[in-house]
The first five atom37 places (N, CA, C, CB, O) and aatype in JSON, in Angstrom:
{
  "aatype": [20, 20, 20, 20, 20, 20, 20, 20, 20, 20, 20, 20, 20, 20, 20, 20, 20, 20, 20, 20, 20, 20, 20, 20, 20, 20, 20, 20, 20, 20, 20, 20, 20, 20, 20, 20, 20, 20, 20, 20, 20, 20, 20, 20, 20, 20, 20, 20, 20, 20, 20, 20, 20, 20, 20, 20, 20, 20, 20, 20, 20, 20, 20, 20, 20, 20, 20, 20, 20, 20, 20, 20, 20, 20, 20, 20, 20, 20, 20, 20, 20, 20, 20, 20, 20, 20, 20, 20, 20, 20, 20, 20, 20, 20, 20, 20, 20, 20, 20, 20, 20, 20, 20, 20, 20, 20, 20, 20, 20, 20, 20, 20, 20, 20, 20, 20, 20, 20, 20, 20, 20, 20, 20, 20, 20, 20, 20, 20, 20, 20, 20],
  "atom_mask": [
    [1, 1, 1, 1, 1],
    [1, 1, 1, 1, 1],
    [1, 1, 1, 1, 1],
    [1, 1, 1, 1, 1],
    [1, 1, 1, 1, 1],
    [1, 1, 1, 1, 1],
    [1, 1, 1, 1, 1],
    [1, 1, 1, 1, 1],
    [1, 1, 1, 1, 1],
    [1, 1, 1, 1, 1],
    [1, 1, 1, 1, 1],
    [1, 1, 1, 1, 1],
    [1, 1, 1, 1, 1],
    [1, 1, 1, 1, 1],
    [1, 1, 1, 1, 1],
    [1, 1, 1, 1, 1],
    [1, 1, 1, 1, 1],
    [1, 1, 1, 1, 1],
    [1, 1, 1, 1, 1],
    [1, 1, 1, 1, 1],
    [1, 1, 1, 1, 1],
    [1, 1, 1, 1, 1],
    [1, 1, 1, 1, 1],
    [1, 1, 1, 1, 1],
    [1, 1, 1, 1, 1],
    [1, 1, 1, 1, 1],
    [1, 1, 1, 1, 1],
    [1, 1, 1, 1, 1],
    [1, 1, 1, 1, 1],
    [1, 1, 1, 1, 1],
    [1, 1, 1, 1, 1],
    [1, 1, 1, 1, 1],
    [1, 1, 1, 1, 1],
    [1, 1, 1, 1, 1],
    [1, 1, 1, 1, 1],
    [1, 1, 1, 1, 1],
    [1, 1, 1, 1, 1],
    [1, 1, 1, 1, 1],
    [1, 1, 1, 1, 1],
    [1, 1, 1, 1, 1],
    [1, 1, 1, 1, 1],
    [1, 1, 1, 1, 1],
    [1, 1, 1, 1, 1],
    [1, 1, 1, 1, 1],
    [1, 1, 1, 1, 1],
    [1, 1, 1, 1, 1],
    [1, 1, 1, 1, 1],
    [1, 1, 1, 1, 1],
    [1, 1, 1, 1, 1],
    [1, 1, 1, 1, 1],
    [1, 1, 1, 1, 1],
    [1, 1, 1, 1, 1],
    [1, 1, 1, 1, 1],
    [1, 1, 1, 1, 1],
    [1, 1, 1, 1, 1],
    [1, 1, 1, 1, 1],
    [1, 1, 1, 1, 1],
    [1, 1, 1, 1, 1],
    [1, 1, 1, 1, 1],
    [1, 1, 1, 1, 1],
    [1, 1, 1, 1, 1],
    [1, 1, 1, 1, 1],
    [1, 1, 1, 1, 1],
    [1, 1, 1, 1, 1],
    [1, 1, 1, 1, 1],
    [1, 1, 1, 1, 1],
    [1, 1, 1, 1, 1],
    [1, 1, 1, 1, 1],
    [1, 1, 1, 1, 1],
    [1, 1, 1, 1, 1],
    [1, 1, 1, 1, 1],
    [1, 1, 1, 1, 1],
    [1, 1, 1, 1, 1],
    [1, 1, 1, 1, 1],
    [1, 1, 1, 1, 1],
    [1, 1, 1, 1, 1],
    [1, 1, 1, 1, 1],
    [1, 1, 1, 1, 1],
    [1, 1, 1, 1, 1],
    [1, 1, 1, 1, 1],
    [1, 1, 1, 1, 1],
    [1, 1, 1, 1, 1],
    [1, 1, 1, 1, 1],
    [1, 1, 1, 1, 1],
    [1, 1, 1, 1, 1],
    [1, 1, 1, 1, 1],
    [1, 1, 1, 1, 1],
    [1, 1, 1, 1, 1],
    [1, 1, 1, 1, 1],
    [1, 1, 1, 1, 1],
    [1, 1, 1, 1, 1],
    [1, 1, 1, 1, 1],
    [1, 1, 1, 1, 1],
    [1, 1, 1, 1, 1],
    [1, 1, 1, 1, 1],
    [1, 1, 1, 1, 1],
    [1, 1, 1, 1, 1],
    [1, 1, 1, 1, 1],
    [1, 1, 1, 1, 1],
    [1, 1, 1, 1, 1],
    [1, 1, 1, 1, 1],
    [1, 1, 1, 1, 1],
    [1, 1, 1, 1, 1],
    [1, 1, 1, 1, 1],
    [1, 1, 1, 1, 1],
    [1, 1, 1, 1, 1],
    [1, 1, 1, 1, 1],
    [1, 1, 1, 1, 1],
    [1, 1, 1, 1, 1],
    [1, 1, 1, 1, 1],
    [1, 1, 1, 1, 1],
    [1, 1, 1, 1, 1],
    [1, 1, 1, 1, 1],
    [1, 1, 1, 1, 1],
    [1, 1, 1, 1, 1],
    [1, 1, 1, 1, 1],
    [1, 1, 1, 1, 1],
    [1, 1, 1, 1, 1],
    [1, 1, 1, 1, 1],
    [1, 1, 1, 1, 1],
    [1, 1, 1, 1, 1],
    [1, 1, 1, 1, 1],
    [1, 1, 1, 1, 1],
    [1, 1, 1, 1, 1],
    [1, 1, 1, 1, 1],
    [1, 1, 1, 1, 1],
    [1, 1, 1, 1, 1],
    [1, 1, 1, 1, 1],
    [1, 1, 1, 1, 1],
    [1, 1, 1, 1, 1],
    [1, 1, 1, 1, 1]
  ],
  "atom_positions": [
    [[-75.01, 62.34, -79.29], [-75.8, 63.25, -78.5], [-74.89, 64.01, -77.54], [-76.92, 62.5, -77.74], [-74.24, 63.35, -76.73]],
    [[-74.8, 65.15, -77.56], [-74.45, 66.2, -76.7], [-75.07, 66.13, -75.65], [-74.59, 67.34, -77.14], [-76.22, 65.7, -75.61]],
    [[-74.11, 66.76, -74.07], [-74.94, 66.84, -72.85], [-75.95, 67.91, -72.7], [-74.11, 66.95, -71.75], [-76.68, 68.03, -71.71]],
    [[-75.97, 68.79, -73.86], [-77.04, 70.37, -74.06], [-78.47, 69.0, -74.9], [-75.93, 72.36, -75.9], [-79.55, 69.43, -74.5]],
    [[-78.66, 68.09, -75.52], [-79.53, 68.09, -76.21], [-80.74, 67.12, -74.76], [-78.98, 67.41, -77.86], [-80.63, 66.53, -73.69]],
    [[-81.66, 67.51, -75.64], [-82.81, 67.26, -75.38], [-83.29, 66.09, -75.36], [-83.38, 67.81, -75.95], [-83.76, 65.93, -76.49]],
    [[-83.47, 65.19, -74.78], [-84.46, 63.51, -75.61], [-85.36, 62.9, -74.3], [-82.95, 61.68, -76.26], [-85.48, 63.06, -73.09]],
    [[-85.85, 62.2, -75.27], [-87.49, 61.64, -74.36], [-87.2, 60.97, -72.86], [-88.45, 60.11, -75.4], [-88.01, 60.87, -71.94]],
    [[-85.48, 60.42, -72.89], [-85.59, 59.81, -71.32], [-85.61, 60.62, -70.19], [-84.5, 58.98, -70.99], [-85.56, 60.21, -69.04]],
    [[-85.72, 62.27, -70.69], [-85.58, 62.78, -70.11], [-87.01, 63.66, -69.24], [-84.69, 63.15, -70.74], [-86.91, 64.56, -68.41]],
    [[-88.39, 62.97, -69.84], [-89.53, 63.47, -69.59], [-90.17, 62.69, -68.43], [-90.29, 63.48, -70.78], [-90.27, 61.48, -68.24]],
    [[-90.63, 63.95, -67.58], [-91.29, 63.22, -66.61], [-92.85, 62.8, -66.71], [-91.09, 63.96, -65.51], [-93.36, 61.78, -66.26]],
    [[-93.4, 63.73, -67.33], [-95.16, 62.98, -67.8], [-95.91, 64.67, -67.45], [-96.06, 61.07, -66.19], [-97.14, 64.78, -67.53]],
    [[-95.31, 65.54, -67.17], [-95.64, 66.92, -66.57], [-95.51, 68.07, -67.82], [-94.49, 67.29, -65.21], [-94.42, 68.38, -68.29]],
    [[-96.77, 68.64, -68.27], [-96.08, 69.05, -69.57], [-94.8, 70.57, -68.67], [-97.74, 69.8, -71.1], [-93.6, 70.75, -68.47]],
    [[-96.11, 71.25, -68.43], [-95.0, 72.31, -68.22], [-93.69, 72.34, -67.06], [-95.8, 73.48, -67.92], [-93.06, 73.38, -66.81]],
    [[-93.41, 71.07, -66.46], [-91.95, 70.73, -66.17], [-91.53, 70.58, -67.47], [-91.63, 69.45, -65.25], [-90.67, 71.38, -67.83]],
    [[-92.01, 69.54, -68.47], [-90.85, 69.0, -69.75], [-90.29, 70.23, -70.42], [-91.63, 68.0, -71.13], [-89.15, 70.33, -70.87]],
    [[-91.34, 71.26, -70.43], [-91.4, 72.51, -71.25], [-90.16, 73.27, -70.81], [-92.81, 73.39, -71.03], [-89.26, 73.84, -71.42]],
    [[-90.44, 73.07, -69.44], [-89.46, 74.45, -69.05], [-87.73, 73.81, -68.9], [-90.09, 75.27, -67.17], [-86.64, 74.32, -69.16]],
    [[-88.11, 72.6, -68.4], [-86.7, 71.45, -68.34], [-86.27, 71.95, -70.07], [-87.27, 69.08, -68.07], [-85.52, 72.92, -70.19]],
    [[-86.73, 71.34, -71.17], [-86.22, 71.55, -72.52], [-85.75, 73.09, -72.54], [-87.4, 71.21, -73.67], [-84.84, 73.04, -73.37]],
    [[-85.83, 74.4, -72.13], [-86.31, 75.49, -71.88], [-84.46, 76.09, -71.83], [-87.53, 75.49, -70.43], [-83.72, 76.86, -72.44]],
    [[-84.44, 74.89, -70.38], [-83.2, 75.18, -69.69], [-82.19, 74.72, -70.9], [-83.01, 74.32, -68.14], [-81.52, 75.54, -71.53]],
    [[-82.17, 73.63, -71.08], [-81.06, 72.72, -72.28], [-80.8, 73.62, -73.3], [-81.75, 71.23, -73.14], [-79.73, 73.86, -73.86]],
    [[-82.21, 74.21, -73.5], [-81.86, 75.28, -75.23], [-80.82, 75.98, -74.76], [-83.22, 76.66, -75.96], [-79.69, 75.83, -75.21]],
    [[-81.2, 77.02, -73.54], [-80.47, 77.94, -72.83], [-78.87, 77.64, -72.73], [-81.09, 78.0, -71.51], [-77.9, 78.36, -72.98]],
    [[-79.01, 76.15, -72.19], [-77.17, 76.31, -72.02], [-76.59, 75.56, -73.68], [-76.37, 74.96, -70.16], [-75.46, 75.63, -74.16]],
    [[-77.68, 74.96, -74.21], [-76.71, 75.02, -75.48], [-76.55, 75.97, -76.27], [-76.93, 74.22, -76.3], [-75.51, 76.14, -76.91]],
    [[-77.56, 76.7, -76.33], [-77.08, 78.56, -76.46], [-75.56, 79.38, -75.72], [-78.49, 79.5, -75.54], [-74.84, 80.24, -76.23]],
    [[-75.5, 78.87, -74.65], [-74.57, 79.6, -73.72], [-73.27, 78.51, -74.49], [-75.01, 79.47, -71.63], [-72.37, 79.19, -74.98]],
    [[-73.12, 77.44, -74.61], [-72.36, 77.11, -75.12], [-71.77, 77.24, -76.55], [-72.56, 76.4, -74.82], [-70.59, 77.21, -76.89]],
    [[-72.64, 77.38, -77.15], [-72.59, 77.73, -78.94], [-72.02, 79.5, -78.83], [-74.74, 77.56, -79.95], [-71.06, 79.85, -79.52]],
    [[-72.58, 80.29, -78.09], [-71.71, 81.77, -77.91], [-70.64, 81.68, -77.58], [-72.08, 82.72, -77.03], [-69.71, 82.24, -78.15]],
    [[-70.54, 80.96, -76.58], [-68.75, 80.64, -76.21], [-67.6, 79.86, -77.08], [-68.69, 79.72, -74.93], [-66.39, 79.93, -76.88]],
    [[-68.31, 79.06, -78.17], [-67.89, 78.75, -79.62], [-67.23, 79.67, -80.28], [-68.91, 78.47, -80.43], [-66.23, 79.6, -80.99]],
    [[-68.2, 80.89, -79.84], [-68.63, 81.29, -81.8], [-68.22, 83.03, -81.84], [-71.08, 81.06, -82.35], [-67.52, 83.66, -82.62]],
    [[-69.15, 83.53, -80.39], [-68.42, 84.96, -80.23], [-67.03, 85.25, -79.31], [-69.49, 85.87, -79.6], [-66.37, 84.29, -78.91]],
    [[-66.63, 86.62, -79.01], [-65.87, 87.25, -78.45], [-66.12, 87.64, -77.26], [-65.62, 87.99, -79.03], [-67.01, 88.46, -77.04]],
    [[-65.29, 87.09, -76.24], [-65.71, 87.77, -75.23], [-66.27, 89.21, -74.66], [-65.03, 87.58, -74.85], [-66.95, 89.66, -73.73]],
    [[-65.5, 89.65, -75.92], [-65.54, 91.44, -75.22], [-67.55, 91.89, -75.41], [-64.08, 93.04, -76.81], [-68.26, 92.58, -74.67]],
    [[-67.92, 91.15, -76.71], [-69.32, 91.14, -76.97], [-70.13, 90.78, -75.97], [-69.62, 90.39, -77.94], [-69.67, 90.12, -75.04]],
    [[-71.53, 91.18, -76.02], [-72.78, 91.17, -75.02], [-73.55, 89.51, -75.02], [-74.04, 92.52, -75.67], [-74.47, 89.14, -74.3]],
    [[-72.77, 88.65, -76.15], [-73.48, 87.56, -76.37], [-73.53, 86.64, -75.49], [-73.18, 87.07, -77.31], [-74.51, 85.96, -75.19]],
    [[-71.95, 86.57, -74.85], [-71.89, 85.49, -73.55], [-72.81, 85.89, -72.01], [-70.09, 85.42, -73.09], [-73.48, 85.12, -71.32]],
    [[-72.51, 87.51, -71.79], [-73.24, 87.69, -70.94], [-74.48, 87.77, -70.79], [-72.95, 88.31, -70.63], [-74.94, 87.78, -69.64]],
    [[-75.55, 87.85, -72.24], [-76.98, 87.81, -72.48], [-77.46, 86.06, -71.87], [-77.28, 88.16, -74.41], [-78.42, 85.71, -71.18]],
    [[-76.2, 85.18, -72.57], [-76.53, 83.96, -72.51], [-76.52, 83.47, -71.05], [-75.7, 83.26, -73.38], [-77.38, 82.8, -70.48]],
    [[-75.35, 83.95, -70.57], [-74.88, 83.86, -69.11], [-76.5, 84.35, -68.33], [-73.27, 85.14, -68.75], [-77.0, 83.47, -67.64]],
    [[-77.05, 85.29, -68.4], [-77.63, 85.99, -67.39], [-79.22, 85.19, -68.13], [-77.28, 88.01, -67.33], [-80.17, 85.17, -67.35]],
    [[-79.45, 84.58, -69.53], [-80.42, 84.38, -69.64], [-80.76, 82.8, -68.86], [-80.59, 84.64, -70.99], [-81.95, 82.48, -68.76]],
    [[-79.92, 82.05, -68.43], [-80.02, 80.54, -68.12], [-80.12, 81.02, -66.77], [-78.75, 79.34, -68.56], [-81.26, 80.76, -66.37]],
    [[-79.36, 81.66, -65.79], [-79.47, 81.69, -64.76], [-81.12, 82.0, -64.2], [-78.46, 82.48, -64.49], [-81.84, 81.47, -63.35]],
    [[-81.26, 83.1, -65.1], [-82.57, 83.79, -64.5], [-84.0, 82.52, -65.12], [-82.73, 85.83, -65.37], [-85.05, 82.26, -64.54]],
    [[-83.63, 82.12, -66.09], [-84.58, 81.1, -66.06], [-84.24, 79.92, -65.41], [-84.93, 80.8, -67.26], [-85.26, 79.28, -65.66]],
    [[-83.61, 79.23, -64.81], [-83.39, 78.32, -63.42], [-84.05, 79.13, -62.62], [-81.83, 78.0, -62.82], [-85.14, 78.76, -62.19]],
    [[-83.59, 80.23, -62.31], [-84.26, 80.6, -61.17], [-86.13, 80.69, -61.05], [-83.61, 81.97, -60.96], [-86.85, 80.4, -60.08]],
    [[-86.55, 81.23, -62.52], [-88.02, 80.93, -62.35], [-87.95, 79.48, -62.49], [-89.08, 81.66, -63.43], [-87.88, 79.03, -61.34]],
    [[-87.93, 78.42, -63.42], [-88.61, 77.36, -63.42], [-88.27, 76.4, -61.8], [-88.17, 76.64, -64.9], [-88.8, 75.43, -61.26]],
    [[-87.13, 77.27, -61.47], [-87.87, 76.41, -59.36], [-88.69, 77.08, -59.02], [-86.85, 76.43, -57.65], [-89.51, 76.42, -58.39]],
    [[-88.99, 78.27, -59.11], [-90.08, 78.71, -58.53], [-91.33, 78.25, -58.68], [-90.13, 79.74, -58.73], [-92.2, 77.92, -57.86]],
    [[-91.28, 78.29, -60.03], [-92.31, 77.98, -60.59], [-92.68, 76.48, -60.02], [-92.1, 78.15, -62.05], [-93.74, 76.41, -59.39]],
    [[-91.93, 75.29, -60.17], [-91.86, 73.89, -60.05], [-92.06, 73.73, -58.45], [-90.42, 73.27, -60.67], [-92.65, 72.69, -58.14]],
    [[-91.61, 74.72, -57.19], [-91.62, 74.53, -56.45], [-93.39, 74.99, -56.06], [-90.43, 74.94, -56.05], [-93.92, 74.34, -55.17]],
    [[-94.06, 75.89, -56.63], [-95.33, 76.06, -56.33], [-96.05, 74.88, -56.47], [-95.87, 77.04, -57.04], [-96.75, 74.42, -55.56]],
    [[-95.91, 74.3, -57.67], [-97.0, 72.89, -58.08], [-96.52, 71.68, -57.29], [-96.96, 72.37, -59.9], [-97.07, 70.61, -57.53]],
    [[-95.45, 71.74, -56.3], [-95.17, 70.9, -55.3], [-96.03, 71.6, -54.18], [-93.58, 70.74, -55.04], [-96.75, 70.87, -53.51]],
    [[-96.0, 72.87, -53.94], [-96.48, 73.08, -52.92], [-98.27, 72.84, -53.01], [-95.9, 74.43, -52.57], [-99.07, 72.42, -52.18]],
    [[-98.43, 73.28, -54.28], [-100.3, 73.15, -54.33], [-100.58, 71.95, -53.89], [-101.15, 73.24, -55.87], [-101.4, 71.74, -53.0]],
    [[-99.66, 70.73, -54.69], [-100.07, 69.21, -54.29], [-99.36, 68.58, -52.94], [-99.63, 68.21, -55.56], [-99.08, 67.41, -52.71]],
    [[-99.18, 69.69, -52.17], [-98.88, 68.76, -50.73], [-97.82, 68.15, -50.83], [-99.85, 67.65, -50.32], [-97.77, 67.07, -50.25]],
    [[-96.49, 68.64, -51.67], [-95.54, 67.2, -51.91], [-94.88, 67.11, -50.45], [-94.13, 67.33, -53.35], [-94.95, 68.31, -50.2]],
    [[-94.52, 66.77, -49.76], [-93.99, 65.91, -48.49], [-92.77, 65.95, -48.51], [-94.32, 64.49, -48.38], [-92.27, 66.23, -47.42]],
    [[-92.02, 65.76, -49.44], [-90.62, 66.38, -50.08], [-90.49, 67.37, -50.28], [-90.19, 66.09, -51.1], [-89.35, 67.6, -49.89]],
    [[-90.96, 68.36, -50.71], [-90.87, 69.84, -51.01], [-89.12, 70.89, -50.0], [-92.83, 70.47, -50.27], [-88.15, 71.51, -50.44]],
    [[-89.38, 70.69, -49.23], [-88.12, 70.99, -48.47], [-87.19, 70.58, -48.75], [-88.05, 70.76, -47.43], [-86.32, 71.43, -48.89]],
    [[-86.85, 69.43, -48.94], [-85.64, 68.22, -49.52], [-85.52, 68.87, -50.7], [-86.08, 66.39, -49.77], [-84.48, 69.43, -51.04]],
    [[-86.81, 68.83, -51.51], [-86.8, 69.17, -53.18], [-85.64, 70.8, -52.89], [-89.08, 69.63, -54.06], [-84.45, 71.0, -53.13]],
    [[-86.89, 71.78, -52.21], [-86.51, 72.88, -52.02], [-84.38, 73.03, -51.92], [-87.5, 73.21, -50.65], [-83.5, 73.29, -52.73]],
    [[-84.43, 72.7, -50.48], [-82.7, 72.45, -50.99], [-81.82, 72.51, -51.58], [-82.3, 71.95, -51.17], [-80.92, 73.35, -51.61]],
    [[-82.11, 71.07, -52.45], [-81.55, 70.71, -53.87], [-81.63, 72.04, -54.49], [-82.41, 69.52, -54.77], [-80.57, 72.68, -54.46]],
    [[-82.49, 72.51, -54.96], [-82.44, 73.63, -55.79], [-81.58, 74.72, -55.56], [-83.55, 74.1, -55.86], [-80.7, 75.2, -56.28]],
    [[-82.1, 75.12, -54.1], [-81.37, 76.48, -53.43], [-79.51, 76.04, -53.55], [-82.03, 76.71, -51.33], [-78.63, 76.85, -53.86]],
    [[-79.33, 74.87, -53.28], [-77.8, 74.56, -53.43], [-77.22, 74.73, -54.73], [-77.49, 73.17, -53.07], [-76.05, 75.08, -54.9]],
    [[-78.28, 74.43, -55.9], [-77.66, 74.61, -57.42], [-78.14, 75.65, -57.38], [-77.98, 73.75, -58.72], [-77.3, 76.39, -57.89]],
    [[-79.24, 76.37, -57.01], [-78.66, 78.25, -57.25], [-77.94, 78.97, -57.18], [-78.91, 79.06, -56.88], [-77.6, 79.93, -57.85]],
    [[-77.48, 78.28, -55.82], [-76.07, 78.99, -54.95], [-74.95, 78.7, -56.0], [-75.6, 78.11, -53.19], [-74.29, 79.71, -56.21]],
    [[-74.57, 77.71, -56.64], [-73.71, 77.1, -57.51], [-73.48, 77.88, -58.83], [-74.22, 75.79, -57.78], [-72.42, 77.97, -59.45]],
    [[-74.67, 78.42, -59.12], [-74.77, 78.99, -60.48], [-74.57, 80.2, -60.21], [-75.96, 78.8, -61.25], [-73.61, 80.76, -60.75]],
    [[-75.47, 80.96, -59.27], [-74.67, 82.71, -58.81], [-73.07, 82.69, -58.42], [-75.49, 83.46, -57.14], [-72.54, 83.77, -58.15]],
    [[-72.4, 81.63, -58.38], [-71.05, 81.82, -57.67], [-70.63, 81.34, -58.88], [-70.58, 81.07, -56.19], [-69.5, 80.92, -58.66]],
    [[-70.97, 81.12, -60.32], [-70.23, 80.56, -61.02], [-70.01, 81.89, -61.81], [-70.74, 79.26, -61.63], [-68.94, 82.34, -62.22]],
    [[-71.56, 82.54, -61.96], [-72.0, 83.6, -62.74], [-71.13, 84.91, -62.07], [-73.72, 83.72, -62.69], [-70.73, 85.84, -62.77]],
    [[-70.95, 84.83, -60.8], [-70.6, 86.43, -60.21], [-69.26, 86.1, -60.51], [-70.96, 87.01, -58.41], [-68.49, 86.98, -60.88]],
    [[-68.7, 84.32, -60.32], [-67.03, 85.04, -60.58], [-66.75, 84.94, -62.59], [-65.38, 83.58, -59.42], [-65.67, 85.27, -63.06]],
    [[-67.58, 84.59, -63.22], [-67.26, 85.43, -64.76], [-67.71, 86.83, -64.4], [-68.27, 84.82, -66.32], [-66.76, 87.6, -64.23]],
    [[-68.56, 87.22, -64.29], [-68.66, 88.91, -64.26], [-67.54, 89.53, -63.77], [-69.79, 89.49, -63.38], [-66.96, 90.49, -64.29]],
    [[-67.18, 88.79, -62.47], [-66.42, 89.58, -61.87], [-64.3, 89.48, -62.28], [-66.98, 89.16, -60.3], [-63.28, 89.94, -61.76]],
    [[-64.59, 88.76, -63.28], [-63.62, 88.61, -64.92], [-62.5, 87.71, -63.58], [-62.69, 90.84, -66.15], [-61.4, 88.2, -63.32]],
    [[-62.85, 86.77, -63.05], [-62.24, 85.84, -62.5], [-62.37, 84.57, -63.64], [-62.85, 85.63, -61.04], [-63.31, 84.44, -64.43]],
    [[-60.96, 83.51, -63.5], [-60.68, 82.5, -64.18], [-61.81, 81.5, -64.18], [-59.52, 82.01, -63.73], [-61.64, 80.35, -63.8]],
    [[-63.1, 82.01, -64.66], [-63.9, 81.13, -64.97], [-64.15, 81.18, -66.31], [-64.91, 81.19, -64.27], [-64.1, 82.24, -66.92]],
    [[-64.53, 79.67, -67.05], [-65.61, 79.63, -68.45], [-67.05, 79.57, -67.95], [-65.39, 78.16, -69.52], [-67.72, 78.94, -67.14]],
    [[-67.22, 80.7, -68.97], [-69.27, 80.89, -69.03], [-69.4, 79.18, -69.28], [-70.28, 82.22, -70.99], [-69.92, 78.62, -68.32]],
    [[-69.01, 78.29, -70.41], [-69.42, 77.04, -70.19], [-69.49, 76.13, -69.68], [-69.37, 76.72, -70.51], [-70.1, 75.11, -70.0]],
    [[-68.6, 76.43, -68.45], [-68.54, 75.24, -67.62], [-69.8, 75.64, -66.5], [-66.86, 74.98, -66.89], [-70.18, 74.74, -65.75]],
    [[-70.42, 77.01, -66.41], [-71.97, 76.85, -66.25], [-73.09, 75.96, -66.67], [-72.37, 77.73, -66.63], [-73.93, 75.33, -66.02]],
    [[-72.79, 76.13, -68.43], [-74.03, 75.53, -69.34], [-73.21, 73.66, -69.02], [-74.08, 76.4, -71.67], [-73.91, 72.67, -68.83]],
    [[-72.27, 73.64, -69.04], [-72.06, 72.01, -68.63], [-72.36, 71.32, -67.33], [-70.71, 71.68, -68.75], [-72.92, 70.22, -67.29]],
    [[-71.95, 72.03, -66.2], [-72.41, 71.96, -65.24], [-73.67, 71.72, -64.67], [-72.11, 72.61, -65.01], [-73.82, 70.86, -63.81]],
    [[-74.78, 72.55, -65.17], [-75.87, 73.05, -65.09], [-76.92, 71.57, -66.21], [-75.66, 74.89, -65.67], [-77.93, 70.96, -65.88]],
    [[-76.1, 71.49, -67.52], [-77.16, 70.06, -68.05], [-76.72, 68.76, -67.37], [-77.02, 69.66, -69.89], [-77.47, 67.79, -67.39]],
    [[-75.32, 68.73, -66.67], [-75.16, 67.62, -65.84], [-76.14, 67.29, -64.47], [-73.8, 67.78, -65.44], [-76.71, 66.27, -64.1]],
    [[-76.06, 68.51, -63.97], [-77.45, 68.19, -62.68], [-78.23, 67.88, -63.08], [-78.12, 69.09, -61.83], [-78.41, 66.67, -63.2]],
    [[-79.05, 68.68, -63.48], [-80.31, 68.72, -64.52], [-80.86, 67.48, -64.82], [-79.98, 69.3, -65.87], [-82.0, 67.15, -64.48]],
    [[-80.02, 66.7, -65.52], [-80.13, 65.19, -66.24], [-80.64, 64.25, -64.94], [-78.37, 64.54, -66.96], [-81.75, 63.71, -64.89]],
    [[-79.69, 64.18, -63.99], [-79.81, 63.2, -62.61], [-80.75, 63.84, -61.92], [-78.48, 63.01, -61.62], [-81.56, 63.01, -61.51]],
    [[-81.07, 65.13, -61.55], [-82.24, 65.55, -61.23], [-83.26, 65.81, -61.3], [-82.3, 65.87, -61.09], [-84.12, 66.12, -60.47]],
    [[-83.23, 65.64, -62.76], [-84.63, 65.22, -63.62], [-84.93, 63.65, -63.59], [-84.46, 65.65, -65.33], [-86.05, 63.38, -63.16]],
    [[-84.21, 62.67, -63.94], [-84.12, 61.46, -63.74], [-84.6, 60.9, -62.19], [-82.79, 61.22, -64.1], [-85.3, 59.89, -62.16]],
    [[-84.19, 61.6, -60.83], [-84.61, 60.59, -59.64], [-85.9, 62.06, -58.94], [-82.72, 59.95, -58.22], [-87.13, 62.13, -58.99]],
    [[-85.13, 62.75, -58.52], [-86.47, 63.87, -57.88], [-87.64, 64.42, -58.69], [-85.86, 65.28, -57.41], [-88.77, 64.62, -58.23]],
    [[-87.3, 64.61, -59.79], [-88.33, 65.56, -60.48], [-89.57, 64.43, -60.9], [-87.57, 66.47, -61.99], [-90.79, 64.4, -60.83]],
    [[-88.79, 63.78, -61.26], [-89.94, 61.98, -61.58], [-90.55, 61.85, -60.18], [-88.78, 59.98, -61.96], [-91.7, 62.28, -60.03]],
    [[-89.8, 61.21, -58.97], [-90.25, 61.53, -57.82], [-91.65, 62.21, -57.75], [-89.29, 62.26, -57.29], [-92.74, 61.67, -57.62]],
    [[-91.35, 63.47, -57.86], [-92.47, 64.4, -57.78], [-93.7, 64.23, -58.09], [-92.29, 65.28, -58.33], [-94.53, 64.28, -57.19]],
    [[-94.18, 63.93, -59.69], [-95.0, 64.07, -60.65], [-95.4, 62.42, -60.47], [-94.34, 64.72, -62.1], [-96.6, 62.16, -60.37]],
    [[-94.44, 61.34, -60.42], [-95.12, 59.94, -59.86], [-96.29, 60.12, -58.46], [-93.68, 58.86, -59.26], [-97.21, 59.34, -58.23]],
    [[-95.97, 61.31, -57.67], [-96.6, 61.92, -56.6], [-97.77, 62.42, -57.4], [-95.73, 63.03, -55.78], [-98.68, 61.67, -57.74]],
    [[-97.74, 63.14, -57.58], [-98.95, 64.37, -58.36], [-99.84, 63.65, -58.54], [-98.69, 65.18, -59.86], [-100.97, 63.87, -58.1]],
    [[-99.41, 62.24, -59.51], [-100.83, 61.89, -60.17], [-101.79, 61.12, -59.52], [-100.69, 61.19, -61.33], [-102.87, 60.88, -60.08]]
  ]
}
């Protein structure tokens, strides 16, 4: 198993968290398989690049509303966490654009490494809340 794939220890009991969590994984194993497979000079890395970011960015939004509908008590803490791996991912993303010594994949690696532990203790957290 690859750190891009998908599997059940990774579900919290929430469909549309699991949905959008799996969502993200496709995304960076996409971003990783372009960085395989095409050329830099091509639109493929940067489609991939700009498509993971912008979906992180909705599914907190999104994830952060259904904390907020249910009163989560954490939500700020939660909130944080997130805003810090946003910050992480625009500074990873602006210095490839900005054709500084970065790999687009050490985004998509980066990005399923949080993901995993933050799906595993907060996001469970959460949804053990909800119900």
């Amino acid at each position: 198993m690859q750190i891009y794939d998908w599997d059940p220890s990774l579900e919290t009991g929430n469909e549309q968290i699991d949905e959008q969590h799996k969502g993200i994984f496709e995304l960076a194993r996409k971003l990783h398989e372009a960085c395989e497979t095409c050329t830099p000079e091509g639109d493929e890395i940067a489609d991939a690049v700009y498509g993971l970011s912008d979906y992180v960015v909705q599914h907190f939004a999104d994830e952060e509303a259904l904390m907020e509908a249910a009163r989560y008590p954490e939500l700020s803490v939660h909130r944080g966490m997130h805003d810090a791996l946003t910050g992480e991912v625009l500074h990873i993303t602006t210095r490839y654009f900005n054709e500084e010594n970065v790999e687009p994949q050490s985004l998509a690696t980066f990005l399923a490494g949080w993901l995993r532990t933050h799906i595993r203790q907060e996001d469970r957290r959460f949804v053990d809340f909800s119900r």
